[in-house]
C-alpha positions as a printed Julia matrix, in Angstrom:
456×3 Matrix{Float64}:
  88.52  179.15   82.02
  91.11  178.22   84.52
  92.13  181.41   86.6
  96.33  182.22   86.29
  97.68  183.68   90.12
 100.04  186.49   90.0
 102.66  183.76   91.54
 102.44  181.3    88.88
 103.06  184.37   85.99
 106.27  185.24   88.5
 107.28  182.11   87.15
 108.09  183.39   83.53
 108.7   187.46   84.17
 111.92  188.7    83.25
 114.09  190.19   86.05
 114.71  193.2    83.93
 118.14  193.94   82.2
 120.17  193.81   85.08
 118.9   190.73   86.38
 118.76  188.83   83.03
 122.32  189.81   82.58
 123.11  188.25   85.81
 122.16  185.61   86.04
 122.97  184.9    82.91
 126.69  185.67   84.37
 125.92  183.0    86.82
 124.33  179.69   84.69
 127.78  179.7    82.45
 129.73  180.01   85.24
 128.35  177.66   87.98
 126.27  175.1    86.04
 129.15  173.96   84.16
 131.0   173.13   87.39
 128.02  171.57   89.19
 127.19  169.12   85.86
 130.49  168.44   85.74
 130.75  166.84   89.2
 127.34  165.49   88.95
 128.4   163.69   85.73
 131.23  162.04   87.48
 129.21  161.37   90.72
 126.56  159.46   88.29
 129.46  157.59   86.23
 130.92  156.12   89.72
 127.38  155.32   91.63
 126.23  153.23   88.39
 129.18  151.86   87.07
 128.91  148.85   89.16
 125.87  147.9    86.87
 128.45  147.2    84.14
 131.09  145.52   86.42
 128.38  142.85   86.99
 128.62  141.79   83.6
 131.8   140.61   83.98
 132.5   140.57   87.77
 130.44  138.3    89.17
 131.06  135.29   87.76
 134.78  136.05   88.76
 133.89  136.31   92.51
 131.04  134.56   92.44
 127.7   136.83   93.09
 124.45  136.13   92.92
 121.76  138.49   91.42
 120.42  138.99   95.27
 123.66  139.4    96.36
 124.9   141.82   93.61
 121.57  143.51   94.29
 122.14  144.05   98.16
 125.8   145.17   97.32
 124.67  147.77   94.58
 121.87  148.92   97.37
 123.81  149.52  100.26
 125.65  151.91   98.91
 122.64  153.83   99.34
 122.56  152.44  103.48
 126.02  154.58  103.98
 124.33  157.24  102.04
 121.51  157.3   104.1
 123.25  157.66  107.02
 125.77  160.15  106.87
 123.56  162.88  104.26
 122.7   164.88  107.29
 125.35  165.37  109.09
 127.28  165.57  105.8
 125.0   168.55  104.94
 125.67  170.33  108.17
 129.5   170.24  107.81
 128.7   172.05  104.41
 126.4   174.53  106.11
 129.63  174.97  108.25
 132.32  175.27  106.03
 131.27  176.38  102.93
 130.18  174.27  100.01
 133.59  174.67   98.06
 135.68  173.18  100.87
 133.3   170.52  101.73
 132.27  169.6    98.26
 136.1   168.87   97.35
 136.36  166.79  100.56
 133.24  164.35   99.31
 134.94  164.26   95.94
 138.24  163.33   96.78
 136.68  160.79   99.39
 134.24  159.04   96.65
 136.86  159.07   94.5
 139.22  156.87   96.12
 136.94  154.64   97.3
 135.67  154.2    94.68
 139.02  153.21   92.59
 138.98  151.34   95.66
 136.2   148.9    94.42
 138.92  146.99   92.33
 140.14  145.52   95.45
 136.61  143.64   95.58
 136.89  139.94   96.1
 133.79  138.51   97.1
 130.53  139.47   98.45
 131.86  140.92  102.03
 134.16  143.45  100.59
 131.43  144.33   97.91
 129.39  144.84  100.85
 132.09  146.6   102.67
 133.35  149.27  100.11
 130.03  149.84   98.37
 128.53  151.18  101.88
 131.73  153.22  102.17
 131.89  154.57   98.91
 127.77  156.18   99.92
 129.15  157.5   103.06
 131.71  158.58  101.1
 129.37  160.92   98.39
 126.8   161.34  101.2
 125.79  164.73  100.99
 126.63  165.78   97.86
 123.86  165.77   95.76
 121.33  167.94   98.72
 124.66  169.78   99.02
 124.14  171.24   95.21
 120.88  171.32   95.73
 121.53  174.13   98.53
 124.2   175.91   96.8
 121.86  176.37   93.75
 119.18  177.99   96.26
 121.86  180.34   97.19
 122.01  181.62   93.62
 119.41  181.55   91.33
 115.87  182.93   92.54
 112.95  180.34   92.93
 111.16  181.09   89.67
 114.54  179.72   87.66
 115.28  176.71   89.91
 113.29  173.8    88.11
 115.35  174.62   84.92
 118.48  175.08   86.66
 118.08  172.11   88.75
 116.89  170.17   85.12
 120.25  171.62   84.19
 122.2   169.62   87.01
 120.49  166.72   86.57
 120.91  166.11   83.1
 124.56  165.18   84.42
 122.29  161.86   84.9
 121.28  160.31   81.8
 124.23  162.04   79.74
 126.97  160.21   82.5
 125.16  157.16   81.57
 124.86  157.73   77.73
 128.68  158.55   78.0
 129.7   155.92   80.36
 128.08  153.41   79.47
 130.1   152.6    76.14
 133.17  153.51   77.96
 132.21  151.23   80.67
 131.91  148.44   78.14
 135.4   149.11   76.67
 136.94  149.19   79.55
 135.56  145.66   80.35
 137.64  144.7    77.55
 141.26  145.7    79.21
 140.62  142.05   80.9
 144.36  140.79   81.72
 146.58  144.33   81.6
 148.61  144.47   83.88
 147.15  141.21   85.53
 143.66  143.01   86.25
 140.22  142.11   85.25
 138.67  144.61   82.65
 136.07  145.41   85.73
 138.83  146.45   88.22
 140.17  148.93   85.36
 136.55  150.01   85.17
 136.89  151.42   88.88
 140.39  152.56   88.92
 139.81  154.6    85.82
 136.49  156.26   86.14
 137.28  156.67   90.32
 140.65  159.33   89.34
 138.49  162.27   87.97
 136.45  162.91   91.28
 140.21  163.35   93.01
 140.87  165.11   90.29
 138.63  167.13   90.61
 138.33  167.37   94.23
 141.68  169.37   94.02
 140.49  172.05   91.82
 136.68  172.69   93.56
 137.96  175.18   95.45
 139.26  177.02   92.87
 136.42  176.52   90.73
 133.58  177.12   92.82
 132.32  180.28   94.93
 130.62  179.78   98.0
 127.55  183.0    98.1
 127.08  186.15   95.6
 128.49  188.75   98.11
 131.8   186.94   97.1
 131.49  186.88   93.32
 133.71  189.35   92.29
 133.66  188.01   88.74
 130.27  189.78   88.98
 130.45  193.68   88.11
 129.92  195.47   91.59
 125.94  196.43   90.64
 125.5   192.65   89.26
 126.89  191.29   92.73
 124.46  193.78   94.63
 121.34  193.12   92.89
 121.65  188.88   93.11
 122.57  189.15   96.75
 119.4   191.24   97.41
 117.46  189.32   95.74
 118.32  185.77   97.6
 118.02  187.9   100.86
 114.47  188.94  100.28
 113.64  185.69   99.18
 115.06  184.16  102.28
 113.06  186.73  104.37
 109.87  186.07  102.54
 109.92  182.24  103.1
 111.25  183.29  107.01
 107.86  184.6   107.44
 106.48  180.93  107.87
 108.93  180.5   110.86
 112.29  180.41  112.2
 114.61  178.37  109.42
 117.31  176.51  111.54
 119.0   173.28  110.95
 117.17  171.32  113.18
 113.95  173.36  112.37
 114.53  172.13  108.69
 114.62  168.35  110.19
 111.14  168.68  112.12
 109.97  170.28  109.23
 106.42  168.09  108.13
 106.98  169.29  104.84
 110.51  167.39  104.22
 109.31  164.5   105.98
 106.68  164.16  103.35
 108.88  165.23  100.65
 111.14  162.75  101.57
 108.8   159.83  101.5
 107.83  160.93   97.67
 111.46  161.12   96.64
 111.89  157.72   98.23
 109.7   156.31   95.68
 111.23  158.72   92.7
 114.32  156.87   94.28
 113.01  153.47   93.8
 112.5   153.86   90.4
 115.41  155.99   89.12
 118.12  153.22   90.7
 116.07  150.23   89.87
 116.03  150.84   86.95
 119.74  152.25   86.35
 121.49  149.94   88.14
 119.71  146.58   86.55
 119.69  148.53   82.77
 122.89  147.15   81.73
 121.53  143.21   82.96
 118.12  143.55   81.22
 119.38  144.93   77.94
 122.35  142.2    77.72
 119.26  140.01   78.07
 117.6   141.31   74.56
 119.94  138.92   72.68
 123.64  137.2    72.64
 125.44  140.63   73.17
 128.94  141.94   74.4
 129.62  143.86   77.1
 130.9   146.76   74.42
 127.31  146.23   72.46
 125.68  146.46   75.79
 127.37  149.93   76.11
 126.31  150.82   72.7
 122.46  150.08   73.4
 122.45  151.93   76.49
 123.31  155.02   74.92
 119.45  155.27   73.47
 117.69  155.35   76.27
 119.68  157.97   78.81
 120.34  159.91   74.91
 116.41  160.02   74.5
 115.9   160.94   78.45
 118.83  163.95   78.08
 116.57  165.56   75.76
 112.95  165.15   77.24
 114.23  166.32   80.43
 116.15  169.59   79.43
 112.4   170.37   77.59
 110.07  168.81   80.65
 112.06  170.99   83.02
 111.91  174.72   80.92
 107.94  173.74   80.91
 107.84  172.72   84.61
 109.64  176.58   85.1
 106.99  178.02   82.17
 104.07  176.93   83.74
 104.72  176.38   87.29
 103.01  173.12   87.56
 105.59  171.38   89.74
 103.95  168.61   91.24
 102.29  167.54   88.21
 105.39  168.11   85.73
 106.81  165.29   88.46
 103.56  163.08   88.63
 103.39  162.59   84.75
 107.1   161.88   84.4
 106.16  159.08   87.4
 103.49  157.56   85.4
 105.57  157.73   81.76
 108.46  155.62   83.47
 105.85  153.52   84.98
 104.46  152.49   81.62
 107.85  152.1    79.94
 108.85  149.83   82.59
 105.52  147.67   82.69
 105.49  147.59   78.62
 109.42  146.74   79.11
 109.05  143.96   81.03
 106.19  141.76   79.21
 107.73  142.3    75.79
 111.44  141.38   76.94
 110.36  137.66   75.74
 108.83  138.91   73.07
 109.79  141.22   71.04
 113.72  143.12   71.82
 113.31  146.23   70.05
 109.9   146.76   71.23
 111.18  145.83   74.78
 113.81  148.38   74.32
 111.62  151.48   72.83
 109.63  150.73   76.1
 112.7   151.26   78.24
 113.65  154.02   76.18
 110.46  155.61   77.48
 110.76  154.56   81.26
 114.36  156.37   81.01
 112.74  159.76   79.97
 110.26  159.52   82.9
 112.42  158.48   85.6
 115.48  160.57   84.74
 112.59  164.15   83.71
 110.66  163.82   87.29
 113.5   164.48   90.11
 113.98  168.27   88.91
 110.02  168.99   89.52
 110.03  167.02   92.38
 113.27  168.1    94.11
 112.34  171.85   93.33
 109.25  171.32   95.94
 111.33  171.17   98.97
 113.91  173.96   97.86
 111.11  176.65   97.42
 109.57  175.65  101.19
 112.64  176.08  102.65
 115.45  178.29  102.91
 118.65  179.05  105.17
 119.92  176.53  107.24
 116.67  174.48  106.78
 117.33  174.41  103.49
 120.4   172.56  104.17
 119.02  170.5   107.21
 115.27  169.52  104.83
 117.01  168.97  101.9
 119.54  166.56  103.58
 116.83  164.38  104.94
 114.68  164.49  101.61
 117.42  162.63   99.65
 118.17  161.07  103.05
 115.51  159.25  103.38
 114.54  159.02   99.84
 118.1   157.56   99.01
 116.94  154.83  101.06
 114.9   153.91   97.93
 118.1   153.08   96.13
 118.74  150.09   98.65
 115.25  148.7    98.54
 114.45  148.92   94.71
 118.06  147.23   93.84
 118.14  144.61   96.43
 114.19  143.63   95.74
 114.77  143.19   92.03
 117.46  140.81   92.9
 115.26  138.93   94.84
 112.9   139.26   92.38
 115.14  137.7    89.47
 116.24  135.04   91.71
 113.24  134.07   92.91
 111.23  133.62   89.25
 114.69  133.6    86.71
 113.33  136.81   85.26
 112.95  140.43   84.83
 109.14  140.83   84.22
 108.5   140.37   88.56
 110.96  143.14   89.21
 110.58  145.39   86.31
 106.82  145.53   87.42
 107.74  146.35   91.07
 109.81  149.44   89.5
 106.6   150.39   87.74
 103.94  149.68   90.82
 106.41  152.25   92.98
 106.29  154.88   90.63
 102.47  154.84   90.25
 101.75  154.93   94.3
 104.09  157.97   94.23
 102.97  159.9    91.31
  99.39  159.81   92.98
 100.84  160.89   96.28
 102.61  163.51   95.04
  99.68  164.71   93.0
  97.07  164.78   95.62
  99.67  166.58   98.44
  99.85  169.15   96.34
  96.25  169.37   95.66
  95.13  168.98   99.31
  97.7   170.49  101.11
  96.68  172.35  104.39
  96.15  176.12  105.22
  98.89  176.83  106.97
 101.35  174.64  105.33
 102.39  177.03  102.13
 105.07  178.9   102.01
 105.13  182.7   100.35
 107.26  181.79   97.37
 106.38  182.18   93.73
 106.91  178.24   93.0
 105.12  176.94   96.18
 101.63  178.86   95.27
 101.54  177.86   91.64
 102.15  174.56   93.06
  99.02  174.69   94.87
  97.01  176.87   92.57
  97.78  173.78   89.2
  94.97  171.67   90.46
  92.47  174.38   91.22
């Protein structure tokens, strides 16, 4: 009978009355927020996947070209995360998550100015360095308040913004398409100008609707504000025990590096497939943009539900790295089941992408929760920042090679395959570092041991 560590049972003790009550206090008040701006971050990175439908016979791209467009967004990403995350570390997350909002937002109203494939280029890498550092950003500021043995739910939490911003937008996307002629615009150009407004929007009121560390929470009850803020700070201490926990520690830290490499393939499949959904569905039959938008719905709707589940069991049994590594393998088969029955059989084709969606979309809050619980402080920030750093990187390749892909054999099944080959190398990697990860390497948190002990 498999043995059960103190650290993984940590995992699923209550933090007694007090505790419960606040951070209870805490999810309604902060996860609202950070969904919120995570569902509007998601609706303006893949929109462009519906644009296509329309767009690029109008300015004439090419499936490789569209690809390398919708990946180097992901290039400006790249490039800017870090120091991105140290100007947060700086300032405060409410200031500098209202600057990246109102930033991504106009640029990316400013796609409708797109008229052929250099300013696609062109404002497509802005619009990443644009949102750089937002998403590690969250990541961060949801370290700051909820203790380690909550974060794979929380985190779940945030990125269910995901699939529901594509479940939403993705009809809306499609209806949009159809304002084609108001005003003397295409239906695609209203597609940016509409859905970029919110993140200004809502750039204006972060500030007031975010609060940048416990200590100054007074919508906390004095004894509520106390007992969160000491329990971050002993966590922080307890990981501190490793080793200092600068900025530039966190970026020498072996531990991100290999994190980063696993979320790179996460990456790969998560925007491959997201950003090339909307082309591979319109390719199930004769179908409207609008009917496009309809269909979509069932997959991210099916993958909004698995992953608010997937993550409360990731948090109930503390098996992080293999919550992640399943998820890997479930997208891999949707995709590889997807892509020889597109020819075939639709609906089958579609039940298979259906599943890929609830793998993808259910693995990044396992996997993302790794690097959180080895790090903490300003290596946090700094580790964090060059795990989606490096692993955003992913969202360039996987895009760009699909195009090429398509081009090269006029179909999906070459690149839908790729997508699934990705996701298998790293749902073994990320299986066996966990399992043979060196003394010396752990870290004393409740989420890092049970990561270790699942595979003993």
């Amino acid at each position: 009978m498999k043995s059960v560590l103190p650290t993984q049972i940590a995992t699923r003790q209550s933090f007694g009355e007090l505790g419960d009550r606040t951070l209870a206090k805490v999810r309604r008040k902060v996860i609202p927020v950070i969904c919120l701006l995570y569902f509007i971050a998601f609706l303006d990175r893949n929109n462009v996947g519906f644009a296509k439908l329309t767009m690029s016979e109008d300015i004439g791209l090419s499936a490789s070209a569209y690809g390398l467009g919708a990946g180097i967004f992901f290039i400006g990403y790249a490039l800017f995360e870090i120091p991105s995350n140290g100007g947060m570390y700086r300032f405060g997350a409410r200031k500098w998550i209202a600057r990246i909002l109102i930033s991504w937002g106009v640029c990316a109203a400013a796609m409708a100015l797109v008229n052929g494939e250099a300013t696609f280029n062109v404002i497509r890498f802005l619009l990443g360095a644009a949102e750089a550092g937002f998403f590690p950003a969250v990541v961060f500021y949801l370290t700051l308040w909820f203790p380690a043995a909550q974060r794979v739910t929380v985190l779940g939490l945030f990125v269910l913004a995901q699939p529901i911003s594509n479940a939403i937008g993705a009809p809306v996307s499609g209806l949009l398409l159809n304002l084609e002629g108001v005003a003397g615009l295409h239906g695609w150009q209203w597609l940016y100008i509409v859905e970029g407004i919110p993140a200004v929007v809502l750039g204006i009121l972060a500030p007031r609707l975010l609060t940048d560390r416990p200590e100054q929470a007074h919508w906390l009850l004095a004894e509520e504000r106390d007992w969160l803020s000491n329990t971050m700070a002993r966590e922080l201490a307890d990981k501190q025990k490793s080793g200092p926990h600068t900025f530039l520690g966190g970026l020498k830290d072996r531990r991100a590096l290999v994190y980063a490499f696993l979320n790179f393939g996460m990456v790969c499949g998560i925007y491959g497939f997201g950003l090339w959904l909307p082309t591979v569905v319109s390719g199930l039959g004769k179908l409207s943009p609008v009917q496009v938008g309809f269909i979509v719905v069932i997959p991210y709707g099916a993958a909004a539900a698995f992953l608010y589940y997937w993550s409360r069991r990731s948090d109930r049994t503390g098996k992080r790295a293999a919550h992640a590594s399943i998820s890997m393998l479930i997208a891999a088969a949707g995709l590889a089941g997807a892509a020889f029955l597109l020819p075939v059989n639709a609906l089958a084709a579609l039940a298979f992408l259906t599943i890929a969606a609830m793998g993808v979309f259910s693995a990044t809050a396992p996997l993302l929760s790794m690097p959180s619980a080895a790090l903490g402080g300003a290596a946090a920030a700094a580790g964090l920042a060059l795990v989606n750093s490096i692993g955003n990187v992913g969202g360039f390749v996987a895009p760009f090679a699909v195009g090429l892909l398509n081009d090269a054999t006029h179909s999906n099944l070459a690149g839908l395959l790729f997508l699934s080959v990705c996701l298998v190398i790293t749902a073994l990697a990320t299986y066996l570092y966990a399992r043979n990860r060196p003394e010396g390497t752990t870290v004393p948190s409740s989420i890092a041991a049970a990561e270790l002990a699942e595979t003993n």
